[in-house]
C-alpha positions in Angstrom: -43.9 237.8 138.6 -44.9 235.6 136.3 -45.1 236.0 132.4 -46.3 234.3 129.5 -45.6 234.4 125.7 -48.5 234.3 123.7 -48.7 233.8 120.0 -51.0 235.7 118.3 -51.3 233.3 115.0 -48.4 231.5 113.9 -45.1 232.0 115.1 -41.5 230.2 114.6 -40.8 228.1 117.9 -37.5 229.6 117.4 -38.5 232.5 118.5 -41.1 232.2 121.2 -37.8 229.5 123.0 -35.1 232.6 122.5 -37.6 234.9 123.4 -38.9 233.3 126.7 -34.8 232.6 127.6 -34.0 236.3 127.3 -36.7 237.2 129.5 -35.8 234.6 131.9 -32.3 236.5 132.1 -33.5 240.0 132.0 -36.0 239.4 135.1 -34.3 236.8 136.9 -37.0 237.0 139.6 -39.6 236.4 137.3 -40.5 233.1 135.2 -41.1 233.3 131.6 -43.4 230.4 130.3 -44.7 229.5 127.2 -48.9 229.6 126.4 -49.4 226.4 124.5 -52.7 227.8 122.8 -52.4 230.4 119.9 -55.0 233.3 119.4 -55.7 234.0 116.2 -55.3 237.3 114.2 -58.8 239.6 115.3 -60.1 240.0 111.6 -61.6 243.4 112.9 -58.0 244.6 113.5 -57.3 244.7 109.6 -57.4 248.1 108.2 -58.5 248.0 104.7 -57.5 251.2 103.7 -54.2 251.2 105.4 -53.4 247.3 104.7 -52.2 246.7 108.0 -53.7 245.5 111.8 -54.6 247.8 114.5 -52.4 247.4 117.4 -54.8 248.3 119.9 -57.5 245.8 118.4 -55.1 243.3 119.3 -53.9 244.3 122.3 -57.3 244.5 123.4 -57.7 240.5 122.5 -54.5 239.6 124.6 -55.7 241.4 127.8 -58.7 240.2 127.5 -57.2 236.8 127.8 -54.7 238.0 130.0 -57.9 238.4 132.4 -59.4 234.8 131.9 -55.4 233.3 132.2 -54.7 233.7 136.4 -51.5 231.6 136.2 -49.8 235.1 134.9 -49.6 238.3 135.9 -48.2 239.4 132.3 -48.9 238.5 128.8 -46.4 239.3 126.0 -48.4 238.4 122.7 -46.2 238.1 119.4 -47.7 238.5 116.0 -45.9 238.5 112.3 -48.5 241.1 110.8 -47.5 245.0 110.4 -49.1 246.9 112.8 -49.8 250.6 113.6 -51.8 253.2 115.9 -53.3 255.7 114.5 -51.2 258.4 114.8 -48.5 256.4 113.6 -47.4 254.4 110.2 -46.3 251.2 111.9 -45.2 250.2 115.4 -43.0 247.7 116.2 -44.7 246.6 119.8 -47.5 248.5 121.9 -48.6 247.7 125.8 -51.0 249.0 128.4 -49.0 251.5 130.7 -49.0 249.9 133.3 -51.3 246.4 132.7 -51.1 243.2 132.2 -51.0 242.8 128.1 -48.3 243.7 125.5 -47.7 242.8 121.9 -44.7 242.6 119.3 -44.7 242.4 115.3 -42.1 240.6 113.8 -42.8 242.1 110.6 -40.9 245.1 110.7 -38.1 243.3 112.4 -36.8 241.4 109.7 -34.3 242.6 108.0 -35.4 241.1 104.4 -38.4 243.8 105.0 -35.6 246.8 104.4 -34.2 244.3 101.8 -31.4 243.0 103.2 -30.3 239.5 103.6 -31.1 237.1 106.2 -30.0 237.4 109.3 -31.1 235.6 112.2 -28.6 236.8 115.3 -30.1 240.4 114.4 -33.7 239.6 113.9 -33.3 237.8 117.5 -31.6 241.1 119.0 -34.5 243.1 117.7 -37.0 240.9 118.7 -36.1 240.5 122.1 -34.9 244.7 122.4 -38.5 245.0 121.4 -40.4 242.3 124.0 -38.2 243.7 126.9 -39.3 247.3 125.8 -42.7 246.3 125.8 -43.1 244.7 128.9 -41.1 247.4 130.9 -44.1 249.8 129.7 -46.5 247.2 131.3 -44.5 247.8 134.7 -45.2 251.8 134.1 -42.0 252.4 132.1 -42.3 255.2 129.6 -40.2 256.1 127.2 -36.6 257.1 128.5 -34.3 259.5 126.6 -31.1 257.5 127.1 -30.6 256.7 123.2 -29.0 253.2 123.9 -31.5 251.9 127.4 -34.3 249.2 125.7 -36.9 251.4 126.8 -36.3 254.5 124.4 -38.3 255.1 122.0 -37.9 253.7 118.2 -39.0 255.6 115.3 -37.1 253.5 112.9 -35.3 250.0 112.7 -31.9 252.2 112.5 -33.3 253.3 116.3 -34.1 249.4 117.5 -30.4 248.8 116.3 -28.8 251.8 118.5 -30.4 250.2 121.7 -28.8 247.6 124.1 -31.3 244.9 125.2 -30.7 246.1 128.9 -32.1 248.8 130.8 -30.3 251.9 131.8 -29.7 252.7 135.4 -32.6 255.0 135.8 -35.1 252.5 134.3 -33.5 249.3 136.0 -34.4 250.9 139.4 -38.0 251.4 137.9 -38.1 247.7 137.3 -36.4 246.6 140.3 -39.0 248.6 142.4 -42.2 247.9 140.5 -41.3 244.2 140.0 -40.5 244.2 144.3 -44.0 245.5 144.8 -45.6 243.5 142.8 -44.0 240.3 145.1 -45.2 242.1 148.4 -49.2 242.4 147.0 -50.9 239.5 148.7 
C-alpha cells in the first residue's frame, strides 16, 4: 500500500518527516512518501459563524486529489486550522470509511492551545496517535472501545493522551487483513 502525506496549506517539515517515519514503522508493508505540492485551505470550508473549517469540505478536496494522484492508494492531508463536523465542536482528524482520503488538524494538538508550555515530544505523540487513527478508518476501522488502542475514539486531548500509538489486537488483525487484500487486487 502506498501512502502519501499531503499538506493542506503550510505545515512544519518537522512534522510531515516524523510523521511519514512513524507511518513507515506502523505499516511496514506500506511506504509512506511525501507530496511535494501543498493544497491550499478551501475558502468555502470556513464557517463564519462558527470561526472554524469544515472537515468534510476539506476532506472532500484531498480525495478529490487523491483520485487525479495514481501513485497512492491513500492520502493523509494535514492542516493547522481548527476543524469540526457538524454535529460536533471540533475534530481532531476525519476520513472516509473505508477510502482513499483522510485529514489531521494540528490545531487542537498543541498543547500551548490548552495553555500549556511547549512541548514538542507530545505534540509529535498526538499527531502521529491521530494520522494512524485516521488512516486505520480509511482501511474500514471504526472506532474500538479499547480506551488505550489508536483507533478509539477521542472526545478530548485528555482522551488522545490515554491512547498508545499502536493498535490493539482486535484492530491490528483488521489492518493486517484489509492491508493483505489490498496487495492481492490486481
Amino acid at each position: 500500500m502506498e501512502i502519501g502525506i499531503l499538506c493542506v496549506d503550510e505545515v512544519d517539515s518537522k512534522v510531515t518527516r516524523r510523521n511519514q517515519e512513524n507511518i513507515n514503522m506502523t505499516f511496514p508493508t506500506s511506504t509512506c512518501t511525501l507530496i511535494s505540492e501543498a493544497l491550499p485551505v478551501p475558502e468555502e470550508s470556513f464557517d463564519k459563524i462558527r470561526r472554524q473549517y469544515s472537515s468534510r469540505v476539506i476532506l472532500s478536496k484531498i480525495h478529490s486529489y487523491a483520485e487525479k494522484e495514481r501513485t497512492v492508494d491513500r492520502i493523509l492531508g494535514i492542516v493547522n486550522v481548527d476543524i469540526f463536523v457538524s454535529n460536533l465542536s471540533f475534530v481532531f482528524g476525519e476520513a472516509e470509511c473505508p477510502g482513499k482520503a483522510g485529514l489531521i488538524s494540528l490545531w487542537r494538538l498543541e498543547p500551548d492551545f490548552y495553555g500549556k508550555r511547549l512541548n514538542g515530544k507530545l505534540f509529535m505523540e498526538r499527531i502521529i496517535k491521530e494520522a494512524i487513527h485516521e488512516l486505520g478508518h480509511t482501511l474500514g476501522l471504526r472506532h474500538c472501545l479499547n480506551p488505550f488502542c489508536v483507533m478509539c475514539f477521542s472526545n478530548s486531548i485528555f482522551e488522545v493522551d490515554r491512547k498508545q500509538s499502536l493498535f490493539c489486537n482486535k484492530c491490528y488483525s483488521k489492518v493486517e487483513k484489509a492491508v493483505n487484500s489490498r496487495r492481492r487486487q490486481p
